[in-house]
N, C-alpha and C positions, 0 to 999 in steps of 0.2 A: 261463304256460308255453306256451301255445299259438300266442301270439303271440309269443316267442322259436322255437319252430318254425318258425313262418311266414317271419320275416327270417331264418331261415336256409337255408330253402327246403326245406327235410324237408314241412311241410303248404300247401295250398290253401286259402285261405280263399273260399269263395263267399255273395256277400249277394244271396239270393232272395227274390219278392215275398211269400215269409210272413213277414218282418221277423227271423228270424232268421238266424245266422251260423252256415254248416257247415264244415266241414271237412273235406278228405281230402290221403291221402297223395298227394304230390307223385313219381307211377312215368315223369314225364319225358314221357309218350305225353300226345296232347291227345285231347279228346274233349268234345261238348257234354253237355247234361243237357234230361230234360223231369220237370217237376215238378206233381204234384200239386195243384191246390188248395184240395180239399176234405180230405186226408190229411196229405199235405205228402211225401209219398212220392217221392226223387228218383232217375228211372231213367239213368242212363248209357248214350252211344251214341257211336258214330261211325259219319259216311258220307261216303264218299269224294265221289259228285255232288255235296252240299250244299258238302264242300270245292272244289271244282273250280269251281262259281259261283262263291261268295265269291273265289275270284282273279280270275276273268273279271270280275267286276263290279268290285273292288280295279283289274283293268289297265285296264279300258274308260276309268276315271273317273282315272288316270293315278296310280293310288295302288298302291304294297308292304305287302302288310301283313305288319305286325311282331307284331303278338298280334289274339285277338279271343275273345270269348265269346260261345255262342249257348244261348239258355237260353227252351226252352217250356213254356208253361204249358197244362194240360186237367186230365182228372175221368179219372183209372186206372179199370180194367176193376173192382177192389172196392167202389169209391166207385159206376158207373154201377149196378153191379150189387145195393147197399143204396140206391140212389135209385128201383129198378123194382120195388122191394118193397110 
């Protein structure tokens, strides 16, 4: 079912480097992600400068971008915070 979602564009599917496959609703606005990788905890963001390089660097190098994903990975504030225990 999830995958008749997807081709119909109701869900997102995202493959992040803890080898599983997430999913979320598809609300049309873009937005990157930074993940976890000791929880797997994925936080959602958007920034307009990080968007604004990405074209600068896309024009410089004589390219439009048509999609893109940006996806990072660290140790969330729970995770440093059960590591200095």
């Amino acid at each position: 079912v999830l995958t008749q979602f997807e081709q119909a564009g109701i869900l997102l599917r995202h493959h992040f480097e803890t080898g599983k496959a997430v999913y979320e609703l598809n609300t049309g606005g873009h937005h990157d992600h930074i993940v976890c990788v000791k929880c797997g905890r994925v936080t959602e963001f958007h920034n307009d400068e990080i968007e604004a390089l990405q074209d600068k660097i896309a024009d410089q190098n004589g390219y439009r971008i048509v999609d893109h994903a940006l996806y990072m990975y660290g140790v969330c504030n729970d995770c440093q915070d059960k590591i200095k225990r």
